[in-house]
C-alpha positions in Angstrom: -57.6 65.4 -20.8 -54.4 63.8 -21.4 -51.4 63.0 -19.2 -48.5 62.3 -20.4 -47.3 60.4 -17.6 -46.3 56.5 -16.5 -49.0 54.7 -14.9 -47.8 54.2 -11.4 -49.3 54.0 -7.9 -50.7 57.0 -6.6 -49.0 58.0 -3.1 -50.4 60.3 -0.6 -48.5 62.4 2.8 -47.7 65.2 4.3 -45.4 67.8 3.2 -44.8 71.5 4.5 -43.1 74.0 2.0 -41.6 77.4 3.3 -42.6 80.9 2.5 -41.0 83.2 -0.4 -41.3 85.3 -3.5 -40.4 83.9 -7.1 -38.4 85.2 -9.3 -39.8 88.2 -12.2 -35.9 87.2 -14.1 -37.3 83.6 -13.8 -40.4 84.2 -16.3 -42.2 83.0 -13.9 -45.6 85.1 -13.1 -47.9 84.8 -9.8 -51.0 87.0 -11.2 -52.1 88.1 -14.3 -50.9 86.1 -17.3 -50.1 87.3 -20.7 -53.1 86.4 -22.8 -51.2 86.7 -26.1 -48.2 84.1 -24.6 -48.1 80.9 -26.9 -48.6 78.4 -24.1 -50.1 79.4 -20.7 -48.6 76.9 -17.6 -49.4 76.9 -13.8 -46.6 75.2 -11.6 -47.5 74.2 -8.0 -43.9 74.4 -6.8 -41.0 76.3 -7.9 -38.8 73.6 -8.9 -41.5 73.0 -11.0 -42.0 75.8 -12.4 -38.5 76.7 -13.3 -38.6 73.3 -15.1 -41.4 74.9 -17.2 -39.3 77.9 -17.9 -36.0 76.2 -18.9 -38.6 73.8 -21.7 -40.7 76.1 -23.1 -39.0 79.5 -22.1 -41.2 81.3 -24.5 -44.6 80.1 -22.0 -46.0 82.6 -19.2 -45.6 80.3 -16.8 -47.5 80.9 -13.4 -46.3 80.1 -9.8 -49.0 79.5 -7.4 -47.2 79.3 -4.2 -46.6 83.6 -4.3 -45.1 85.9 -2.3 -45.9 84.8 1.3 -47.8 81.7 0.8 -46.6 78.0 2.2 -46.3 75.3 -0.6 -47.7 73.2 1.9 -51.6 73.2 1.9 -51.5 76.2 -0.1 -55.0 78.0 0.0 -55.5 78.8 -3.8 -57.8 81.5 -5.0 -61.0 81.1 -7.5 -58.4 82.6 -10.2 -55.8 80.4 -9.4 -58.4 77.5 -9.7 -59.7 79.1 -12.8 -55.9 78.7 -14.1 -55.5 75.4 -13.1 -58.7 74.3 -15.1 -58.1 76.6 -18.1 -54.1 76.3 -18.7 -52.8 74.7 -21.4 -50.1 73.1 -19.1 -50.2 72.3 -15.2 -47.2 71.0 -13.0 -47.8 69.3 -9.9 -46.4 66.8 -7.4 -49.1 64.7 -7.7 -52.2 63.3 -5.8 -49.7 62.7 -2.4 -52.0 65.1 -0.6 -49.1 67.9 -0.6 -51.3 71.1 -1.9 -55.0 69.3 -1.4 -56.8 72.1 -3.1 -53.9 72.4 -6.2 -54.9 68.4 -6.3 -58.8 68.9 -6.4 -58.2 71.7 -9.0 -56.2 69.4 -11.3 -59.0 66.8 -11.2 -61.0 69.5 -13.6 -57.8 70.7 -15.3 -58.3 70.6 -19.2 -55.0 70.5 -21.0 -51.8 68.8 -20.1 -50.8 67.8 -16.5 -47.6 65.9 -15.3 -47.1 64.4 -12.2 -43.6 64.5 -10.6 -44.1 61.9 -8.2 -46.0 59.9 -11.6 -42.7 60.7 -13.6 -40.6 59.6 -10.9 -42.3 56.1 -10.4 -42.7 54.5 -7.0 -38.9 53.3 -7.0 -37.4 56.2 -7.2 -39.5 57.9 -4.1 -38.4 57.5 -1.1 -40.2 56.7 2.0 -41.1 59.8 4.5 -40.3 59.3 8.4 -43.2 60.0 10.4 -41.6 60.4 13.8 -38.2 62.4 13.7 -37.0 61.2 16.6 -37.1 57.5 15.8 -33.6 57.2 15.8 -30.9 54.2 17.1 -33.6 53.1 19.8 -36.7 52.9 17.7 -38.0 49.6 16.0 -36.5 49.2 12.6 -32.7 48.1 10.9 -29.5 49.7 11.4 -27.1 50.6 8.7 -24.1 50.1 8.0 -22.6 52.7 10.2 -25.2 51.5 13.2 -27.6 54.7 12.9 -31.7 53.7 12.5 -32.9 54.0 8.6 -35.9 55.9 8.0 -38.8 53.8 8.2 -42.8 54.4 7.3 -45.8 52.3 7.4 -49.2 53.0 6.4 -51.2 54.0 9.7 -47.6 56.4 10.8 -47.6 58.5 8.2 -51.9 59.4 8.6 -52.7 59.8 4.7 -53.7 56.4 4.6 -51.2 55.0 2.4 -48.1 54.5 3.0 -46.1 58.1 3.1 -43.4 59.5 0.6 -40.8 61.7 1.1 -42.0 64.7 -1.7 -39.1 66.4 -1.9 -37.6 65.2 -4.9 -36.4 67.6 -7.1 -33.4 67.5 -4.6 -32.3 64.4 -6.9 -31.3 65.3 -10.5 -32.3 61.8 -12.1 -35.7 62.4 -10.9 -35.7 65.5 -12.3 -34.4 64.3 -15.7 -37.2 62.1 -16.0 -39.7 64.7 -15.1 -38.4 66.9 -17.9 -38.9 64.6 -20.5 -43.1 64.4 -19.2 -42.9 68.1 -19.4 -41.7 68.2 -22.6 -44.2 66.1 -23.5 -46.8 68.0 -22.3 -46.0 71.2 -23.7 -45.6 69.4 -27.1 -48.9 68.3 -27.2 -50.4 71.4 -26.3 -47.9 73.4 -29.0 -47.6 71.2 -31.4 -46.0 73.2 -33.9 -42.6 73.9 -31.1 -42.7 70.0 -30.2 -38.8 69.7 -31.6 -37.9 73.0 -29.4 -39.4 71.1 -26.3 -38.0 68.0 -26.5 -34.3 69.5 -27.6 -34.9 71.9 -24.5 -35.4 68.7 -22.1 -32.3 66.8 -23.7 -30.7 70.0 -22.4 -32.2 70.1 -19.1 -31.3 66.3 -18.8 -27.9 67.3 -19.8 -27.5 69.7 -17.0 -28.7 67.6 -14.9 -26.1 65.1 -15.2 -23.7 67.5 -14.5 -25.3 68.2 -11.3 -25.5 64.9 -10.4 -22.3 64.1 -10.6 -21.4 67.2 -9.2 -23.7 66.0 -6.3 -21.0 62.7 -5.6 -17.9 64.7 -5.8 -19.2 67.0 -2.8 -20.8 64.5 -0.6 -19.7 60.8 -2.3 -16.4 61.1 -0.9 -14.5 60.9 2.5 -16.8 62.8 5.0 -15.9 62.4 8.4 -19.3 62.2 9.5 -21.9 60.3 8.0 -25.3 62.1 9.2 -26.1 65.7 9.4 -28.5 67.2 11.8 -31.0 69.1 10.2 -34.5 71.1 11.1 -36.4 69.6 8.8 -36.7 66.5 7.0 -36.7 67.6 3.4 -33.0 66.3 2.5 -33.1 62.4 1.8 -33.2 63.0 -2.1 -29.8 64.7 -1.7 -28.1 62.5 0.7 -28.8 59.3 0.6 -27.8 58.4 -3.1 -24.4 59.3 -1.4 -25.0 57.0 1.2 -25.4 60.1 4.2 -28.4 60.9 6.3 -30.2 63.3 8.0 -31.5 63.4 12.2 -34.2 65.5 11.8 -36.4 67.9 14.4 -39.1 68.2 12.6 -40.4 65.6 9.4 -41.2 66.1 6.6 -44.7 67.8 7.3 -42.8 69.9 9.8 -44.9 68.1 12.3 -43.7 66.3 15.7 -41.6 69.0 17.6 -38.9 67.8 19.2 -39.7 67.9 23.1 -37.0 69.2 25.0 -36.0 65.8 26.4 -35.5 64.8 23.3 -33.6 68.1 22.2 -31.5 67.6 25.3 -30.6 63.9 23.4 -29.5 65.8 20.5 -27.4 67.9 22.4 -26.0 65.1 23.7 -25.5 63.4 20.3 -23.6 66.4 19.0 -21.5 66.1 21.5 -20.4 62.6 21.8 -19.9 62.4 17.9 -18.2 65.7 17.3 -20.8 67.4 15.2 -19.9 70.9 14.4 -22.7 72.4 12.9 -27.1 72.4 12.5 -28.4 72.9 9.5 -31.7 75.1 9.7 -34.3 76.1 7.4 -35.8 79.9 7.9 -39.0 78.6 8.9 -39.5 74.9 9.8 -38.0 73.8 12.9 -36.0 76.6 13.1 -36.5 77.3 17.2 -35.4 74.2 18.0 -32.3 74.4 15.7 -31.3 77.3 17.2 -31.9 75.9 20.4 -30.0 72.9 19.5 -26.8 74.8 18.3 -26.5 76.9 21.3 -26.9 74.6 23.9 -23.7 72.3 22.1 -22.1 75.1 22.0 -22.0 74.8 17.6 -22.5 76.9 14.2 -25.7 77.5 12.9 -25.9 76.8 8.9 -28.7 78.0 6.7 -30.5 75.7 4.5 -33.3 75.9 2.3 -35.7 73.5 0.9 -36.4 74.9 -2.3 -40.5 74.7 -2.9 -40.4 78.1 -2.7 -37.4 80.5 -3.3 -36.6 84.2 -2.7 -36.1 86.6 -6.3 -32.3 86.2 -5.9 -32.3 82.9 -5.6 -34.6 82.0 -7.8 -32.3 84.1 -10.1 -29.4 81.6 -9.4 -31.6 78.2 -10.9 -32.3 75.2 -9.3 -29.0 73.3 -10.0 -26.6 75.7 -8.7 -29.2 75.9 -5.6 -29.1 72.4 -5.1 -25.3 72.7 -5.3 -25.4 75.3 -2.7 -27.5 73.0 -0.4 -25.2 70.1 -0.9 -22.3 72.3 0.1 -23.8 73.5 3.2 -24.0 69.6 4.0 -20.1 69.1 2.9 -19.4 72.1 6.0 -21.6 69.8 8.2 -20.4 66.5 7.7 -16.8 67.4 7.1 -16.6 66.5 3.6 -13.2 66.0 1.8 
């Protein structure tokens, strides 16, 4: 088996996804696949697999996180592991202990397999929190603005190495990167469409940039507040190349509930700094959000972390639902 990927450090920690259907309109499948397609891929993730679609369009592309299931620790199938092992194609986040099984199936897969977090390279990734709540009076360095940076060591995040924050395709250069590997992949596995696959990534790259720099217009600028106030920890990709930050009540593993001393903090937080709104997934921390946001007495806004997406949105694309997410931020921080 070949990988076309960089040869980095493998990372391992804990991620939770959230529940929803893919997209039919998106060309990606969650069952049966079309034995007479070209190219047969199997995408752990939804960003992923719309990644797929937009490279090699023509390729029944399979989603394994379907319908109801969790991207987090997803329990796969014997068919889905079949798939895994027998497509030509297979996206994952890599061996970071996100979908454990997915990870175990890709150790047997025989075609082409790229690794986002691989593509990415160590740099890029950022590190994961493992407590929440380690804010201003925890043990690590204060920012410019005086709030507590994110900080991880190996024995805190309890993979064993030290933990990343997995959510990446929440930053487009990432992203760009990964869709030159996935070109790359589908190239060797259809040869004969190599030139459409690469062309397709220069165009994904190209979109990309535009998001990106759509990215800094909406939360680069004048904000009047420089952290947001979220229910999950799924967000650093998307603020902090524009210097903002997230106080989270759950981490990235949607583990560590806030207690309600600590909620009582937040309140208390909101309130002294003029916060006006929580951001809150559907599913992960989403109690104590709305706990949160009535007790200060402030607006609720959705979010969503994108592993998995609902037909509509998956309808809309990834960039404009980044864009979305970013402007739900904008409302929070009082953007410009």
């Amino acid at each position: 088996m070949r990988r076309w990927l960089p040869p980095v450090a493998v990372l391992s920690l804990l991620l939770v996804g959230c529940s929803a259907d893919p997209a039919p309109d998106s060309g990606v499948t969650g069952g049966e696949t079309d034995e007479s397609a070209t190219v047969h891929a199997v995408a752990a993730v939804y960003p992923l697999a719309w990644m797929a679609e937009q490279v090699a369009p023509e390729a029944e592309v399979e989603l394994l996180n379907q319908g109801s299931q969790e991207a987090h620790d997803i329990q796969i199938t014997p068919q889905q592991r079949s798939a895994i092992e027998t497509a030509d194609v297979v996206l994952y986040l890599g061996e970071i202990d996100y979908q454990p099984q997915v990870e175990d199936a890709v150790a047997a897969a025989g075609g082409e397999v790229v690794s986002a977090a691989e593509a990415a390279g160590e740099e890029a990734l950022l590190p994961a929190s493992a407590d929440p709540h380690a804010h201003e009076e925890e043990a690590g360095t204060e920012d410019e603005h005086g709030h507590e940076e994110e900080s991880a060591t190996e024995d805190e995040q309890g993979g064993g190495e030290a933990g990343v924050d997995p959510h990446m395709w929440f930053d487009p250069a990432i992203m760009a990167d990964v869709a030159d590997e996935v070109a790359e992949a589908f190239a060797a596995a259809d040869p004969d469409s190599a030139e459409t696959y690469r062309d397709n990534a220069a165009q994904v790259r190209e979109d990309l940039t535009t998001l990106d720099e759509d990215l800094e217009a909406t939360l680069g600028g004048q904000c009047r507040l420089d952290e947001a106030i979220v229910s999950h920890a799924a967000y650093g990709y998307l603020l902090q190349p524009h210097g903002k930050s997230q106080h989270a009540l759950t981490n990235v593993g949607a583990e560590g509930d806030a207690s309600a001393a600590e909620l009582g903090e937040i309140v208390g937080e909101i309130r002294a700094e003029g916060i006006t709104h929580v951001l809150a997934e559907p599913v992960e921390g989403r109690d104590a959000a709305e706990t949160v946001a009535r007790e200060a007495g402030v607006e609720l806004l959705e979010i969503v972390p994108l592993d998995a997406v609902t037909d509509e949105q998956a309808a809309t694309g990834l960039p404009d639902l980044v864009r979305e997410q970013a402007d739900a931020f904008a409302t929070a921080l009082d953007c410009a």
